[in-house]
N, C-alpha and C positions, 0 to 999 in steps of 0.2 A: 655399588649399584650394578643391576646385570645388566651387560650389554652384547651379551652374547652365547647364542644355544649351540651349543656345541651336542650334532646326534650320532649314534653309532648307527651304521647302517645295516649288517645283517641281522635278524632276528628284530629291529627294531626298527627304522623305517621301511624293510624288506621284508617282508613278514617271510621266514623261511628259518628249516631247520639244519641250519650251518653244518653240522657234521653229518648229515644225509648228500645236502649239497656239494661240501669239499669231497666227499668221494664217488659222487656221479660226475663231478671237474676230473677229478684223475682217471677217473674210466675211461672217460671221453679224451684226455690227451695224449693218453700213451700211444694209440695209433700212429697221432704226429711225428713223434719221435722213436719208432720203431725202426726205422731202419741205421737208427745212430746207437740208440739203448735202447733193450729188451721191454718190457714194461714190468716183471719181476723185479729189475734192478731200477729201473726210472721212479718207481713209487717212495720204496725207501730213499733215494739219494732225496729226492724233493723234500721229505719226511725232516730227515738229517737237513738239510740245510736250511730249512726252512723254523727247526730249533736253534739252531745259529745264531740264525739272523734275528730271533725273538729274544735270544739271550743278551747278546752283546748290544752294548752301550758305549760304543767310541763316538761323539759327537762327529770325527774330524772325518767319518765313512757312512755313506748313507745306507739304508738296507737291499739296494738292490746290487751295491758294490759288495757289500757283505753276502749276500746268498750266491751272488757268482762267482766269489773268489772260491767258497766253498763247493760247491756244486763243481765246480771244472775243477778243484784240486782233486776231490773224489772217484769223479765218472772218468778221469783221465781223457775226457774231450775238448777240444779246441772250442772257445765261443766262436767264432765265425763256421764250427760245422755243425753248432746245436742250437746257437739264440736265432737266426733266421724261420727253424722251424717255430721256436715258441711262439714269434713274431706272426708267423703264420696262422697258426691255431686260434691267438686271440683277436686276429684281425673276422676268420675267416668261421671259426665255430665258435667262439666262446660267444655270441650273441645267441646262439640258437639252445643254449642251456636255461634259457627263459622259461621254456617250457616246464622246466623241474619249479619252478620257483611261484608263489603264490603273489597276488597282487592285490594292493587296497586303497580306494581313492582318498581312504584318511591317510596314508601318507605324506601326499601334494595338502591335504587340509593342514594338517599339521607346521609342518615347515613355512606354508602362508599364515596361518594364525601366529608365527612369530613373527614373521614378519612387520604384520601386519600391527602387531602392540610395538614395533619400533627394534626390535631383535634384531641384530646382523645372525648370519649363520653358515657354522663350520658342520661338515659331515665329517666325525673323527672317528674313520674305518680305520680296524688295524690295518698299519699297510705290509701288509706283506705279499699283496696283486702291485702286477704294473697299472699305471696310468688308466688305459685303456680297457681292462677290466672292471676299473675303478668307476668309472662312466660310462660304462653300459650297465654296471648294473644299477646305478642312479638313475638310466634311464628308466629300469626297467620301475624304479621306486616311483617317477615319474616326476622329477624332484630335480634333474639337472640343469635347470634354468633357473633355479632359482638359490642356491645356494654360492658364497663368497670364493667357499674352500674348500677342495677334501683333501684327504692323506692318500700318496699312494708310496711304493715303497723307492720311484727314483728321487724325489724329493724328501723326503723323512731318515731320520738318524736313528729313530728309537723306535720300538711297540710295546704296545698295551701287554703287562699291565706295568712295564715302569714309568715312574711320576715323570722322567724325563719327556717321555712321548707329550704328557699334559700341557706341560710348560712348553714344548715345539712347539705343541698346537697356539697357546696363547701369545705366544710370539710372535707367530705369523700371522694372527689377528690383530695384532696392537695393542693387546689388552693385558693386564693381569688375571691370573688364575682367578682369585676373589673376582673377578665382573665375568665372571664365564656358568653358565649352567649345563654337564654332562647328564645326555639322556642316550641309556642303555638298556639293556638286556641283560650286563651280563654282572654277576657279582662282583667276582674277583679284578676282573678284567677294565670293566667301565664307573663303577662304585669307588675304588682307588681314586680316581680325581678328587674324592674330597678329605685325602691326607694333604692337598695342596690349597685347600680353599675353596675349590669348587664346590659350588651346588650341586646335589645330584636326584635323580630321578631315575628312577627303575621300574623301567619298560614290562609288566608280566606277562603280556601274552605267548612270549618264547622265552619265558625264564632260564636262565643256565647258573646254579652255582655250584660251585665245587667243594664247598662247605670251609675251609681253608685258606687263606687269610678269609676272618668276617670284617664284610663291612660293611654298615651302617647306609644307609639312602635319606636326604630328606623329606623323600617324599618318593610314593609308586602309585602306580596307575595302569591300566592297559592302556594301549593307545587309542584308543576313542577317549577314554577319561584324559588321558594327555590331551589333548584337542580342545577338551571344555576348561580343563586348569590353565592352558595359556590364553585362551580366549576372554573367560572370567577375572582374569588376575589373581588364581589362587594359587598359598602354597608358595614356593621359591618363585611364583611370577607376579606377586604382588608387587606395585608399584610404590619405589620406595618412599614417596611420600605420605602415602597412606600405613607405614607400619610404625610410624612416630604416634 
């Protein structure tokens, strides 16, 4: 039985295209950190350890111990003369990148129509942003009042697309894989949830696949047609006593 929508946020309740976005974020950070690193050298070290920390899969380190162990081992800086500035930046600019990013009131419809058929719901961003990131741009989704959980990367051990991130996720909801519904954007990335059981749904108005692992969706839609599928009961939202 599903008890839980599990949605990815960029590209999919944020209507926005993620690799336009991530490097108008790195434009706009190296400033911060210019007088510690260059911005020539700040872009790749981020780059690098931000593959890292998407590779590894040690349960017993979470990913933001992971990208800073790497990241200071590389740029040979001290964290107390570099993470105060990062701290800076996402207190102090990273709200004002709104502007690069598009916005739509089926967002907030969305996430209510689950609720509203009795859905608990996880927002399951790669975490690879702090917290803080994380929830500004939920706000910007318009959608942070109403959601149980998201991922950011001081709490989470894994990312997208290993099955381990999936099972965090349902973890931390109470749930099993099988009672969870992943809705994405992205193929490789957010489609993997259903080597574990999950439902899945794929988001097309920002489609992304990379052709590599395929995988299969139970079901896609843009999201206005998401909005009507959960609404309606169709598809992976059919209630399960009506599929007997």
């Amino acid at each position: 039985m599903l008890k839980v929508c599990c949605f990815d946020l960029d590209g999919t309740l944020l209507p926005i295209d993620t690799d336009a976005f991530i490097k108008q974020y790195l434009q706009e950070l190296a400033p911060y950190m210019a007088e510690i690193i260059p911005p020539e050298k700040l872009v790749p070290l981020i780059w690098e350890a931000t593959k890292v920390t998407i590779a590894d899969q040690d349960k017993h380190r979470t990913n933001e111990e992971v990208f800073q162990e790497h990241f200071l081992a590389q740029s040979g800086v001290k964290k107390e003369e570099i993470w105060p500035l990062f701290d800076r930046f996402y207190t102090e600019h990273f709200p004002t990148l709104k502007k690069y990013v598009q916005t739509s009131s089926l967002s907030r419809q969305v996430v209510q129509a689950a609720l509203d058929r009795g859905y608990r719901v996880a927002v399951a961003t790669n975490p690879i942003f702090p917290r803080e990131a994380v929830l500004e741009r939920l706000r910007w989704a318009q959608v942070e009042d109403l959601v149980e959980l998201y991922t950011a990367y001081e709490d989470t051990h894994f990312c997208k697309p290993h099955s381990g991130y999936y099972q965090e996720v349902a973890r931390k909801m109470g749930v099993e894989p099988e009672e969870c519904a992943m809705i994405g954007n992205d193929v490789q990335e957010d489609m993997v949830a259903g080597t574990l059981g999950m439902k899945t749904y794929l988001v097309t108005d920002f489609r992304i696949d990379r052709g590599e692992p395929a995988y299969t969706c139970d079901q896609k839609g843009t999201l206005e047609q998401l909005l009507t599928d959960i609404r309606e009961g169709k598809g992976i939202f059919v209630e399960e006593s009506l599929k007997a």
